[in-house]
C-alpha positions, 0 to 999 in steps of 0.5 A: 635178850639172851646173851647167846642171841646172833648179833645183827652184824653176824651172820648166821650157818645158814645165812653163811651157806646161802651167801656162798652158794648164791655166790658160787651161782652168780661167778658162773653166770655172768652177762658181759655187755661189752662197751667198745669205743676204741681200738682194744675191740680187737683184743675182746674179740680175741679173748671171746674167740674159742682159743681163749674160751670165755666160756669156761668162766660162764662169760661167753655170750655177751647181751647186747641190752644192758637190761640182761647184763650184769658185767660191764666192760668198758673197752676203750677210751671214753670222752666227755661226749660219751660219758653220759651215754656210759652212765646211763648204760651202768645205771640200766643194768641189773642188780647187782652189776659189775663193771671193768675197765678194759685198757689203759684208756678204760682205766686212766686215760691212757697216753691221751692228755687232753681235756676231750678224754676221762682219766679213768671211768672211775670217775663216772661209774665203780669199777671192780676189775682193772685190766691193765695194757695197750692193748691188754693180752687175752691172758691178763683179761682172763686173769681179771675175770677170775679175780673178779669170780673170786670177789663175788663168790667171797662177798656178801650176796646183797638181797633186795630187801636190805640192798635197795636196789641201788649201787652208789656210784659218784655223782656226774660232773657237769660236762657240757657247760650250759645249756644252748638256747636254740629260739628264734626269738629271745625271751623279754 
């Protein structure tokens, strides 16, 4: 093997290039599936009006499937009883995919402390952007978008034949305790 011979690890001009313009093409097409359970609804509402003009950053029309979208932005607080239901949103949704916690309650919890809400949807799903508030000004969440823009053109654009189509993520905890045997009659 010649000494001049590419690395495995290194990345050649072309592959180099091809990463930066399939970069460039996916920070202007990003899908927003908005998961809105609480009261910072209001302020993803303002951000998506023409004041703020999501458009701009290639995120103003939301999909309402998570089988079109590729950003997820969790708007609120988050409970145990919901939890699943967020999971299994995140996991239908096309590769790759980018999530956001949208709020205090999205990213820690927010002032609940109790055992019905999660601190934080790190703990179920990876999250890529914080957006910090109660509620978060349309500025900081525009601010977050753009942060996020700039991680996806910068990365490595993964192609399905060495990413394998999975994004790791932590394992669900057991939520609900055991499960209820609902029969008439109990088994001998």
């Amino acid at each position: 093997m010649s000494p001049f011979a590419p690395k495995a690890e290194e990345s050649g001009f072309f592959h180099t290039q091809l990463d930066s313009a399939i970069g460039w093409f996916r920070k202007y097409s990003l899908f927003p599936y908005p998961f809105v359970t609480a009261c910072c609804g209001m302020e993803y509402m303002a951000v998506s009006c023409a004041h703020y003009d999501t458009d701009r950053f290639g995120a103003a029309l939301p999909r309402f499937t998570p089988r079109q979208s590729d950003l997820l932005m969790v708007v609120g607080t988050i409970t145990h009883k919901l939890a699943p239901v967020l999971v299994r949103v995140y996991e239908q949704m096309t590769e790759p995919k980018y999530v956001v916690a949208f709020g205090a309650c999205a990213s820690s919890g927010g002032f609940y402390d109790n055992y019905t809400t999660v601190a934080g949807i790190d703990k179920l799903i990876p999250v890529d952007a914080y957006i910090p508030g109660c509620p978060p000004r349309p500025e900081t969440v525009l601010d977050a978008l753009m942060v996020l823009q700039k991680r996806i053109h910068t990365s490595r654009q993964p192609i399905i034949g060495e990413h394998g189509g999975k994004q790791p993520h932590p394992e669900l905890p057991e939520l609900l305790g055991d499960e209820i045997d609902t029969r008439l009659e109990q088994p001998v």
